[in-house]
C-alpha positions in Angstrom: 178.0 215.8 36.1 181.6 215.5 36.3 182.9 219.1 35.4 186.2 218.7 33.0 186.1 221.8 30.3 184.2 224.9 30.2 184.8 227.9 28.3 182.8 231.1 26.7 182.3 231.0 23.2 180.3 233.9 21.7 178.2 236.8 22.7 175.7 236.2 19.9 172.7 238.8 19.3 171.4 237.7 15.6 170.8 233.8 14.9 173.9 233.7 12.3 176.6 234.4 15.4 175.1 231.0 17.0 177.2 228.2 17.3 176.3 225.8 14.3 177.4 222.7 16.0 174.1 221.1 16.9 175.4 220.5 20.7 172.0 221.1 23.5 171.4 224.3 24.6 169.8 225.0 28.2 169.2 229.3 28.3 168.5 231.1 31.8 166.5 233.9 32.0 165.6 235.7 34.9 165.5 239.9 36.1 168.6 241.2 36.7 170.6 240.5 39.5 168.4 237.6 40.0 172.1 235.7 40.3 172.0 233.8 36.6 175.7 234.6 36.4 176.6 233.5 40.3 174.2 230.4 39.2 176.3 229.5 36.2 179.5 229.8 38.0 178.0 227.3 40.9 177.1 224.7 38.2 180.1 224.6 36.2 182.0 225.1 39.7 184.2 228.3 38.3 185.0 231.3 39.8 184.4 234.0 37.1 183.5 232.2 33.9 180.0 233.9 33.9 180.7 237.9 34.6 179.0 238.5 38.1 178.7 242.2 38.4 177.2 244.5 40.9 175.8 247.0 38.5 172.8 245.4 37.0 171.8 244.5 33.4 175.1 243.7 32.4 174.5 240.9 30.1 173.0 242.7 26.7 173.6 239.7 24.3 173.1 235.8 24.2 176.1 234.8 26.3 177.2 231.0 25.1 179.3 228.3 28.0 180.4 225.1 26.1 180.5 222.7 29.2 182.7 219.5 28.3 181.9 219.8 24.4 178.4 218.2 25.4 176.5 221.6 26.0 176.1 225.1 25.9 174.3 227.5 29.0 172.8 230.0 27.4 172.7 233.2 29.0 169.7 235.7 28.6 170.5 239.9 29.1 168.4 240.1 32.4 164.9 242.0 32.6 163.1 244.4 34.3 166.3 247.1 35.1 165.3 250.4 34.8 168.6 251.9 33.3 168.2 250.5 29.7 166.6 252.3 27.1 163.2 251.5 26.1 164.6 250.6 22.7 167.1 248.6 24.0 164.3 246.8 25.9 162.3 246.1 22.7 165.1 244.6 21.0 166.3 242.6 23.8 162.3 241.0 23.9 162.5 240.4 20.5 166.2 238.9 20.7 164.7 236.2 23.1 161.7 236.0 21.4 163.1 234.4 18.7 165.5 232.3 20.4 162.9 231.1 21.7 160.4 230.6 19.0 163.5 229.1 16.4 166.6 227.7 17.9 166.2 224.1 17.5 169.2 222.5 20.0 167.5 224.5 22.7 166.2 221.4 25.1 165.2 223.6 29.0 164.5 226.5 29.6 166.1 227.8 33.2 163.5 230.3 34.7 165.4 231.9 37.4 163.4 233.8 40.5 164.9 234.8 43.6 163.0 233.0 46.8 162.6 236.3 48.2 160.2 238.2 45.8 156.9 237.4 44.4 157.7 236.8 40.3 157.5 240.1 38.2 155.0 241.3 35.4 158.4 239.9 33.0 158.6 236.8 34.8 155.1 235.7 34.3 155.3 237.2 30.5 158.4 235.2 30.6 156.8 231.8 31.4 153.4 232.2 29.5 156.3 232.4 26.6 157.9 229.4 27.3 154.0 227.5 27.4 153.2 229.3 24.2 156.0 228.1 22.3 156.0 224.7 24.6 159.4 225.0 26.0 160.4 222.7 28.6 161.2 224.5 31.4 162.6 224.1 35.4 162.0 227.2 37.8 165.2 227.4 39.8 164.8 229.2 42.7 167.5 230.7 44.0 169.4 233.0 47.0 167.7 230.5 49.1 171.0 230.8 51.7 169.2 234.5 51.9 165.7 233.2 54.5 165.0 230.8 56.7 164.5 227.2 55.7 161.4 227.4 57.6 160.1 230.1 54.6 161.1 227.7 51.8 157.7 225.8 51.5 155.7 229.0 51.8 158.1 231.4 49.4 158.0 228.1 46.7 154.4 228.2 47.1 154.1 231.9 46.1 156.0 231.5 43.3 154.4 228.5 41.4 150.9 230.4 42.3 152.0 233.8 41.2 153.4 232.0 37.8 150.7 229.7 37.6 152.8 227.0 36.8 152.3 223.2 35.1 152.6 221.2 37.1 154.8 219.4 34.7 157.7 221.9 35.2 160.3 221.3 38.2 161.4 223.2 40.7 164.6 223.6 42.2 165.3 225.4 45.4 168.7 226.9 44.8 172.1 228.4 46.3 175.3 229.7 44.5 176.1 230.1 48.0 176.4 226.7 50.1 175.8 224.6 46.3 172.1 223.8 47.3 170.6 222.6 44.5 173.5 222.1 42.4 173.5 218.1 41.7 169.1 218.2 41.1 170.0 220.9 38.3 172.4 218.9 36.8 170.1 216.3 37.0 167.3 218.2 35.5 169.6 219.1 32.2 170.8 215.4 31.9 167.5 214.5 31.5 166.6 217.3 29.3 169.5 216.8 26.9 168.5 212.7 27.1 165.0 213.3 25.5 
């Protein structure tokens, strides 16, 4: 996709700060510092639209990108960091939750793991989610600049066996690094937003 606007619209936490105007949403999700916001950057091809930080757990709302007035990215707060109140946690899950279980445009579902660690407790809650409430969804896999090429296979492997995945769910190997990946995703959502 041919990149010619992007901006950030809202940091939405209840369904009335959405954006009412019907355009696809794809959402990411993923543990924090998984690389969702180096990700988002990489696919729009923007240096700092998406907030990459080095402290963790940054993102605490539903972040909204408009990419060339056809679609928003829809960025989840990022799981599993220790620093945020158990409350905070609860309402984050339940944030999602419904996202998930009522916002209508939504049309894919980015699960985000990095290549280099076996999916969480939250990343396998996260995807028997998504099958529960039948989301279309693409595992991206990303930092993959961070082994060997020779690992891929095995690390990809571990991954769709750990999450039991469909095998009607795509994969894509992923860098925000070297772009890896880049024109498949885009691919991916085109085809999501098409059906």
């Amino acid at each position: 996709m041919k990149i010619t606007d992007t901006q950030f619209v809202i940091s939405a936490v209840k369904p009335h700060q959405y954006p009412e105007d019907g355009l696809p949403e794809i959402a990411l999700a993923g543990r924090s510092n998984v690389g969702k916001s180096s990700l988002i950057n990489k696919l729009i091809l923007r240096k700092n639209l998406a907030r990459t930080s080095s402290q963790p757990g940054k993102t605490q709302q539903l972040n909204y990108y408009r990419v060339n007035d056809l679609i928003y990215l829809v960025d989840f707060p990022g799981y599993g960091y220790a620093k945020v109140s158990k409350t905070q946690r609860v309402q984050f899950g339940e944030m999602i939750e419904r996202y998930l279980r009522d916002r209508k445009p939504l049309k894919l579902q980015l699960l985000i793991i990095d290549i280099r660690h076996e999916p969480s407790e939250q990343d396998q809650q996260m995807y028997k989610w998504l099958k529960h409430y039948d989301i279309p969804t693409c595992i991206v896999v990303t930092k993959a600049d961070k082994i060997p090429k020779t690992k891929w296979d095995k690390h990809i492997k571990m991954i769709k066996t750990t999450l039991e995945t469909n095998s009607r769910d795509t994969v894509v190997l992923f860098s925000s690094e070297s772009g890896l990946g880049r024109e498949q995703l885009w691919e991916v959502i085109t085809e999501a937003i098409a059906t």
